[in-house]
N, C-alpha and C positions, 0 to 999 in steps of 0.2 A: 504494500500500500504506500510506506515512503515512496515511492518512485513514480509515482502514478498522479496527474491531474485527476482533482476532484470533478467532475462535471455536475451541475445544476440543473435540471429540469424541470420547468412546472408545468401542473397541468389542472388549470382553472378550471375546471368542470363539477357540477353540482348535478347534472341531469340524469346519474345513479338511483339517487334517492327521493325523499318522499319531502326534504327538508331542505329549505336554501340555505349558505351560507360558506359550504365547503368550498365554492368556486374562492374563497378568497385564503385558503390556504397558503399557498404560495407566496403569497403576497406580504403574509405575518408570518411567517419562518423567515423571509429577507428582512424585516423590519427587526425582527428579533435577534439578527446577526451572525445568519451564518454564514454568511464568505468570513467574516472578520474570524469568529470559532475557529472554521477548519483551518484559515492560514497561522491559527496560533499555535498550532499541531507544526508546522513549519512544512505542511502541505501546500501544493499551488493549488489554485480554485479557476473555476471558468465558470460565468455565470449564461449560460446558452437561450434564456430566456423560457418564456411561456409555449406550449402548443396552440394553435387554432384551435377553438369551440364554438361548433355551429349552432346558432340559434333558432331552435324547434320554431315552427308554423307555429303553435300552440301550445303553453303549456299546460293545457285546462284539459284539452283532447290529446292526447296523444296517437298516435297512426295505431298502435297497437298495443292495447291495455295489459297484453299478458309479459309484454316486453318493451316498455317506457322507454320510447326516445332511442330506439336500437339504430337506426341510421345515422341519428349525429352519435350517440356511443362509439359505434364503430367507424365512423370518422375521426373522431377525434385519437381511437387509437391504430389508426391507419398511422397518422402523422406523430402520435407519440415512439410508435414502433422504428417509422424513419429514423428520427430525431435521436432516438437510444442507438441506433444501430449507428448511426456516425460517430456519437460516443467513443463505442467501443470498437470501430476499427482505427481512431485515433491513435487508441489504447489506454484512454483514461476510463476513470471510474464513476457509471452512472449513478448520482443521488437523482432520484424521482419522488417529486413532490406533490399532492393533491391537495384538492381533489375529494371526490367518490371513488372508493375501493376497485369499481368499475375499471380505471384506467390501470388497473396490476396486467389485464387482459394485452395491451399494447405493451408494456415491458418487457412482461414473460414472452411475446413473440418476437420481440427483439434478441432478446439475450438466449433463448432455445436456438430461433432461426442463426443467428451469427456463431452456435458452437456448433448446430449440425451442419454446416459447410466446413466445418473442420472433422466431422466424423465423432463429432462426441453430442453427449447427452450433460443435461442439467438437471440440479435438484429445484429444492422449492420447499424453503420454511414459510410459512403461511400465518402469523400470528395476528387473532382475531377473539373479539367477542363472540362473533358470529359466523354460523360454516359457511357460508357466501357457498353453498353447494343447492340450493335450489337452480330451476330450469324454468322456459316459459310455463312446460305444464303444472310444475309443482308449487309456483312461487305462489300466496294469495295476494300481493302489492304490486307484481308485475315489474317493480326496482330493480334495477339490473347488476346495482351495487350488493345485491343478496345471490348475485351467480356466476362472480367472475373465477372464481377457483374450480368450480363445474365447466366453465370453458375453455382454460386452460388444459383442463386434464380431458376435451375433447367430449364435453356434455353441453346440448345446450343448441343455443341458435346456431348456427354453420358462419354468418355475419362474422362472429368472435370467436369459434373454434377453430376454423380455417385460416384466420386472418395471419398467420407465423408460416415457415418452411418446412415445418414438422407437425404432423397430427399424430395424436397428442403433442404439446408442446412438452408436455411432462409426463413422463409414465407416474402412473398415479402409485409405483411400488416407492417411487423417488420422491413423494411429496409427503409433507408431514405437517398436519395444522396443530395450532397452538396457540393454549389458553381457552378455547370457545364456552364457555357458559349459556347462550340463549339461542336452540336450535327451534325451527317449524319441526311439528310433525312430520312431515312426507321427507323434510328434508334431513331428518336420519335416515329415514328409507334410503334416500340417496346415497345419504354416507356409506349405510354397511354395502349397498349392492356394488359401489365402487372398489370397496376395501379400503378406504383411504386410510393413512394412521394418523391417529388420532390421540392428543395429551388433551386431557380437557381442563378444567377450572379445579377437579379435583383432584385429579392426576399432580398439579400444583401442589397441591396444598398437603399430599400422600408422603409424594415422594421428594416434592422440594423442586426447583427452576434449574438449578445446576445438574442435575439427573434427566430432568425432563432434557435440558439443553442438551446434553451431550447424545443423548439416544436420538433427538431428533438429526442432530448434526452429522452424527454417523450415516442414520440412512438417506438422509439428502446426500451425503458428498461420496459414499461410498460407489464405486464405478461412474463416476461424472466428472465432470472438466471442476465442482462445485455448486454451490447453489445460490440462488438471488435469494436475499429476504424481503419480505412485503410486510413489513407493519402498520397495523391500523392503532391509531392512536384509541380507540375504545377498547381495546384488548388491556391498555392500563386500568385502575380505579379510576371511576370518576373525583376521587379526591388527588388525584394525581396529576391529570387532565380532564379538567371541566367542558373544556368546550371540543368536545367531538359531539356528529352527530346523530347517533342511536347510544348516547352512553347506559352502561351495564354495571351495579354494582356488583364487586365480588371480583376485580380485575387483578393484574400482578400492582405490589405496591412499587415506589419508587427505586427501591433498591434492585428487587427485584426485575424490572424494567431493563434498566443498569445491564444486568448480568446476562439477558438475553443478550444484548448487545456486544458487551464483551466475551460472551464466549464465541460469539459469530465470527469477532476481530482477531481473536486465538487462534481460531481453528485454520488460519491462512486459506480457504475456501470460498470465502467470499467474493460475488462474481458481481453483485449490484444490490445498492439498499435504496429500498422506498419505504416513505412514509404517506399516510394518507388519514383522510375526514377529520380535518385539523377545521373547526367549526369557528370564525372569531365574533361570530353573531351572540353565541351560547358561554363565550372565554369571559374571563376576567381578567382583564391588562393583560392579555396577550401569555398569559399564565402556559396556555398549553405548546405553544412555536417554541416561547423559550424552554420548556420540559424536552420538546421534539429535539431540537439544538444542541442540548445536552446527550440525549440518547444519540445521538447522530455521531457524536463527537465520539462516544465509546466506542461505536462499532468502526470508525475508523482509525482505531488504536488507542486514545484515549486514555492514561489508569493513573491509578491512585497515588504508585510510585514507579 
């Protein structure tokens, strides 16, 4: 990671979910300082700006209620996917910023597509409140930020499973969610008939985040070039980060947070970090960009001493 340009990506987009505010993610993680952060690390940074986000006909109507806004979605991670994938034949290091969880779908096709033209495969930590593994049929909100890890791992509309150079982007033996607490119905259905692996809320709390981290870590990077993490800032406490936007109590605590991060940064695996549903509608003074900022700085090497 010394040797690597940081790269900066955002991606203002709220049309995921059910809730405005996320589009200004991006926006309060630069206000909160992180090119200043990472270059204190004595990392370069490059700041590549925002994606294009097309604005729906309607946000009252949408074209299709079972899947909200799927044509600008997958627009928007048309260009987010470019946009990563010049990144990394730079050869710096993609930070992807939201956003609705929706846009993990244009990264994971970036960073799959750019290692299967080298003949390899990628993993995929997935840390969330929620299994984002609903489909158009199973979802009841038709949110499209509740099924982007179903279409990564090649479930789901063709719009976003096809959208990378690899179908699956992810074999789903390679994926590993983390943290989740508050699942639909149908969408354990989901879960078990995928096989996904799975640490849940209790799993936490059982066996401890340093244990969880490490089993997850093994099987994302085992037989892979590595894995991207995607974290959704409501997989913290909401006493942690107040302003995400489906907050879940019962999340990891601050420290804990922390530790996902740095054990990602250990494991020298790490291939791309996102953050996403950084809410500054629902934040207090900007409380949660600067928490984000901080976890950002871990997984990019970051420690104590």
């Amino acid at each position: 990671m010394l040797n690597r340009t940081v790269a900066l990506v955002g991606v203002p987009m709220d049309l995921g979910g059910g809730r405005r505010g996320v589009d200004m993610g991006p926006s309060a993680l630069r206000i909160a300082g992180i090119e200043e952060a990472v270059r204190s690390l004595g990392l370069a940074f490059e700041d590549r700006g925002n994606v294009p986000v097309r604005e729906p006909r309607s946000r009252v109507e949408p074209e299709d209620p079972k899947a909200r806004f799927l044509p600008e979605i997958a627009d928007c991670c048309r260009h987010l996917r470019a946009k990563v994938e010049g990144v990394l034949a730079d050869g710096a290091f993609p930070l992807v910023v939201g956003g609705d969880h929706s846009i993990a779908v244009g990264t994971v096709a970036a960073i799959s597509s750019h290692y299967h033209r080298q003949q390899k495969k990628i993993g995929l930590i997935w840390f969330d409140a929620h299994g984002d593994m609903n489909t158009p049929e199973t979802s009841v909100s038709g949110n499209i930020h509740g099924m982007p890890l179903a279409c990564v791992l090649g479930r789901g509309a063709p719009e976003l499973t096809k959208l990378g150079e690899r179908f699956p982007m992810v074999d789903v033996e390679k994926a590993v969610l983390v943290g989740v607490r508050s699942l639909d119905a149908r969408e354990k259905d989901e879960i078990r008939a995928a096989g996904l692996h799975v640490y849940t809320a209790r799993d936490i709390d059982m066996h401890g985040i340093h244990k969880v981290m490490k089993l997850a870590i093994e099987i994302a990077s085992t037989g892979t070039a590595g894995f991207h993490l995607t974290f959704d800032m409501d997989g913290t406490d909401p006493s942690v980060a107040p302003g995400v936007g489906t907050p879940v109590p019962g999340g990891t605590t601050f420290r804990e947070s922390h530790l996902i991060m740095e054990h990602a940064a250990e494991s020298g695996k790490l291939l791309g970090l996102e953050v996403t549903e950084i809410n500054p509608i629902l934040d207090n003074q900007n409380t949660t960009a600067r928490v984000a900022v901080d976890l950002v700085l871990s997984a990019l090497g970051k420690a104590v001493l």
